[in-house]
N, C-alpha and C positions, 0 to 999 in steps of 0.2 A: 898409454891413455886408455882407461875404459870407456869404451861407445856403448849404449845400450842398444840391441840388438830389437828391434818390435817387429815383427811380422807384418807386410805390410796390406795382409788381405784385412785382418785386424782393424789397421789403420783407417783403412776405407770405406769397416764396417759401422764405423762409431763416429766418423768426424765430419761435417758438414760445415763446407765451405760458403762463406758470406763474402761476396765482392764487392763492397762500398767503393764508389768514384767521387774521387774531391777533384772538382774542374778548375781550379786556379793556376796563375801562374803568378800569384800575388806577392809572393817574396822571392822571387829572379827580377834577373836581370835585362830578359829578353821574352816577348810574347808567345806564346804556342804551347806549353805546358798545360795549358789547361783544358787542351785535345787530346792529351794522354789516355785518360779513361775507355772515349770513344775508340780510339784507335786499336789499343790493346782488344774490345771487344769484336771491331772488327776482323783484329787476327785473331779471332775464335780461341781465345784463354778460355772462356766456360766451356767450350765443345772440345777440348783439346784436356783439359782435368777430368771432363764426365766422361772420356774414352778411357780415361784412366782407372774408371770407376766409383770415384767421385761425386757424392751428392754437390750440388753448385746452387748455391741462391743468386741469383744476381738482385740485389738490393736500390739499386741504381745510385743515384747520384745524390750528394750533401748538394744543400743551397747554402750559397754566403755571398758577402759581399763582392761586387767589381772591382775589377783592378784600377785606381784610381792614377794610377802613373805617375805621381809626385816625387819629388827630390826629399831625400832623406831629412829628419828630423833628428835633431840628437844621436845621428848616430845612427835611426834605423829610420828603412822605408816603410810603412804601408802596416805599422805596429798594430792598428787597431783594427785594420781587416784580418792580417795573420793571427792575431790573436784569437778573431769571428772564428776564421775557420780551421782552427786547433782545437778550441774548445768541441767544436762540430765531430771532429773528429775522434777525440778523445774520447766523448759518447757513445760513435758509432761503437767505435771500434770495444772500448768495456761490454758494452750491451752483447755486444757478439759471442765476446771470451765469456763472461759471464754466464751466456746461454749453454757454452759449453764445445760453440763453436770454433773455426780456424777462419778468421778475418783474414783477405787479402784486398789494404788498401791500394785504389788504383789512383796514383798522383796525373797531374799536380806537379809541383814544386816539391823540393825537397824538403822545407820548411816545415811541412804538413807531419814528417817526421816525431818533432815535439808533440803531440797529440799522441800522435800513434804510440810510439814507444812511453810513454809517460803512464796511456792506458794501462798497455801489458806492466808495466811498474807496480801499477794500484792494485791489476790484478792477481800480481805473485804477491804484493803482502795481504790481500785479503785471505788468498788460499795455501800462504806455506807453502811457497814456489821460491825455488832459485830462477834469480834470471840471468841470461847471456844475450847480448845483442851483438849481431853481426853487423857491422857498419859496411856493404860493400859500396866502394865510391874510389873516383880519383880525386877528394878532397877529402879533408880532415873536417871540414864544416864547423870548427872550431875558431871562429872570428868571434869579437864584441864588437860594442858601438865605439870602444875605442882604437883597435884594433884592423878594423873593416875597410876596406878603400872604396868600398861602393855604398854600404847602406845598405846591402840583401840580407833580407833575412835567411834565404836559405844556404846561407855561408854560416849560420852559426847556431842550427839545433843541436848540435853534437856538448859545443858550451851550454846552450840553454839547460839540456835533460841535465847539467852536470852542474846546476846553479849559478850560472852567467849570464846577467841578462835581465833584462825587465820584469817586474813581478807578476804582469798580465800573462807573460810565459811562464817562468820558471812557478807558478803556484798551479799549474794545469796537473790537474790529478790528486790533488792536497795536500801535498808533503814537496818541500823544497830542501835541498835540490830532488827531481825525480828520481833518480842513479846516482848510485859510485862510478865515479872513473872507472874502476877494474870490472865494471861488467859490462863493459864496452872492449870490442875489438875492431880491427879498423883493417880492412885489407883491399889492396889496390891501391894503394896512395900514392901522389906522385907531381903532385900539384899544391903547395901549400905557400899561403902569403908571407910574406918575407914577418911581419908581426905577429902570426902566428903558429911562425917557427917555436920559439923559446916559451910560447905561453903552453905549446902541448908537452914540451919536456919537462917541463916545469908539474905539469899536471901529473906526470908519468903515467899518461895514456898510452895503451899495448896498440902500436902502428906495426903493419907490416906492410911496407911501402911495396915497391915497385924492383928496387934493388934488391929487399929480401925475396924475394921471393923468385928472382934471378938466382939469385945467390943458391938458393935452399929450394927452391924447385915448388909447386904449390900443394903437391901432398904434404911433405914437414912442413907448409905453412899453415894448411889446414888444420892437419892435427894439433899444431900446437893452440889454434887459435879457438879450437874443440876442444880442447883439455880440461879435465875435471867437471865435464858436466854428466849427468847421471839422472833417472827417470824421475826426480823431481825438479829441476831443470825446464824450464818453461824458455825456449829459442825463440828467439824475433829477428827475423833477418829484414835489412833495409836498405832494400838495394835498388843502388840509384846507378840506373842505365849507364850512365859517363863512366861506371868502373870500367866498361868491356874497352878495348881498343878502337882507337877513332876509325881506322880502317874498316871493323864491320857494324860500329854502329853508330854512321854518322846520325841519325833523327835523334841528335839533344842539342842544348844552347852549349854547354859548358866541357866538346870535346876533349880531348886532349892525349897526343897519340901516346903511345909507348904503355900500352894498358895491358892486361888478360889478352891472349889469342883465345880465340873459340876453344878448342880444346881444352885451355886453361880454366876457363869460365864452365865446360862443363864439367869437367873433375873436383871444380870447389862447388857445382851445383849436388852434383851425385855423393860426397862426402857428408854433405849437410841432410840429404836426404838417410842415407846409413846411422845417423843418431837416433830417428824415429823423433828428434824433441823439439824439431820447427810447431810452432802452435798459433805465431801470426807472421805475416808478409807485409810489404810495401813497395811497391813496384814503381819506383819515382823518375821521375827527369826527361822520358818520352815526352819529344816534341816532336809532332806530326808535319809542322811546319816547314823542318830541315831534314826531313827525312824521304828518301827516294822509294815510290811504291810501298809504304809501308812498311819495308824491309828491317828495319829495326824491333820495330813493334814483332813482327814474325818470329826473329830472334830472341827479345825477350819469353815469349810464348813457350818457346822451345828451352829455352834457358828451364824457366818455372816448372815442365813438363818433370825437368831432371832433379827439380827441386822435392817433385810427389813420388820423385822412384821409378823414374824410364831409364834403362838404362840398355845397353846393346847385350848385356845373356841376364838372364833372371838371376838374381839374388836371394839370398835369404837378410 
């Protein structure tokens, strides 16, 4: 596989990081997500990237609607607030890429996803960008409204970016579907609903579960799931907290053990950082609520730290 090599003094001489915070937790299942934002800023993410050398804007926070708590409708809950704050997002996040900036959305629900990545979509066809998106999760997030056993929407932006799904979503960014399947990669999985077994094979989405990656160790997973991308390649990683192992990072709704060990989690952080072609973030599913001293949130920090190119001896 060819990784492009960038230099990362380079990196940090030209990129200026936008932190936008979407506070909802409007398409889960379970309340607290919508203290993600703050939390993360508590465990010092912008003072922990500017040590990095890192220009950092904190931008603060979208406004959208409240979580109205209702039982699903056709299939989905809370359509037309997730819709509110996708659309919200979508703009942040364009407006960022566009400036020329590296967006790191601070979830939120995972839901919020469709915005984000739908952005980076609009923004590699305006500029002659390849894209890749990195799905890390211990879900495939690939449910519909018929499919679904709960109604969350944040069980199914993975189908939405892939033209599944209601048209209030799937036309977010102007072109339906946002993505091809094949510029979705999916690693940590390990958790998927029994009706949304057959619709991802079906799909022949590139999963690399939990098993692979036992099997094959998470460098040959990474690599493979880096493969073929090259400096025009525009990366978006959308990593939703629940990928790590429930053992270090209980502060989310949708744990589930048998995940990445830290080690694991920092080798696919520092890998991703070695391509040089991360150009937006999403830092989803931190819930403050379940979470001990903030401890999770700290984790992620440190996670993302390795995502900008910390690593234990310098690098080129």
């Amino acid at each position: 596989m060819a990784i492009p090599n960038m230099a990362a003094t380079a990196q940090k001489a030209t990129l200026l990081i936008d932190l936008i915070g979407a506070p909802t937790d409007v398409g889960a299942g379970s309340r607290g997500a919508s203290m993600g934002p703050e939390a993360l800023r508590v465990a010092g993410l912008r003072e922990a990237l500017q040590k990095r050398g890192l220009q950092v804007n904190d931008q603060g926070n979208l406004a959208g609607p409240t979580n109205p708590w209702l039982a699903a409708v056709n299939g989905y809950r809370h359509l037309a607030e997730v819709s509110a704050w996708n659309q919200s997002v979508h703009t942040a996040m364009h407006t960022s890429l566009s400036a020329g900036h590296l967006p790191i959305l601070l979830g939120g629900d995972h839901c919020l996803g469709i915005g984000s990545v739908s952005a980076a979509a609009r923004y590699c066809r305006e500029n002659g960008k390849k894209l890749r998106v990195l799905w890390l999760d211990a879900h495939t997030d690939f449910n519909t409204n018929q499919l679904t056993p709960s109604g969350n929407l944040h069980g199914m932006p993975v189908a939405v970016l892939c033209g599944h799904g209601p048209t209030e979503l799937t036309r977010i960014g102007g072109t339906t579907p946002a993505i091809a399947p094949d510029v979705m990669r999916l690693v940590g999985i390990r958790s998927v609903d029994e009706g949304e077994k057959l619709f991802v094979r079906q799909t022949a989405l590139e999963v690399f579960d939990m098993r692979y990656i036992d099997e094959m160790g998470m460098q040959k997973t990474m690599v493979r799931a880096l493969a073929g991308m090259d400096q025009d390649t525009h990366l978006h990683v959308s990593f939703d907290v629940d990928f790590l192992d429930a053992a270090i990072a209980p502060g989310v709704a949708t744990a589930v053990r048998g995940g990445p060990t830290y080690r694991e989690a920092q080798l696919c952080m520092e890998m991703i950082a070695d391509t040089g072609c991360m150009r937006s973030l999403d830092i989803m599913e931190l819930n403050p609520a379940l979470d001990l001293r903030n401890g999770t949130a700290e984790l992620a920090v440190d996670l993302v730290e390795s995502l900008f190119g910390k690593s234990t001896l310098a690098r080129s």
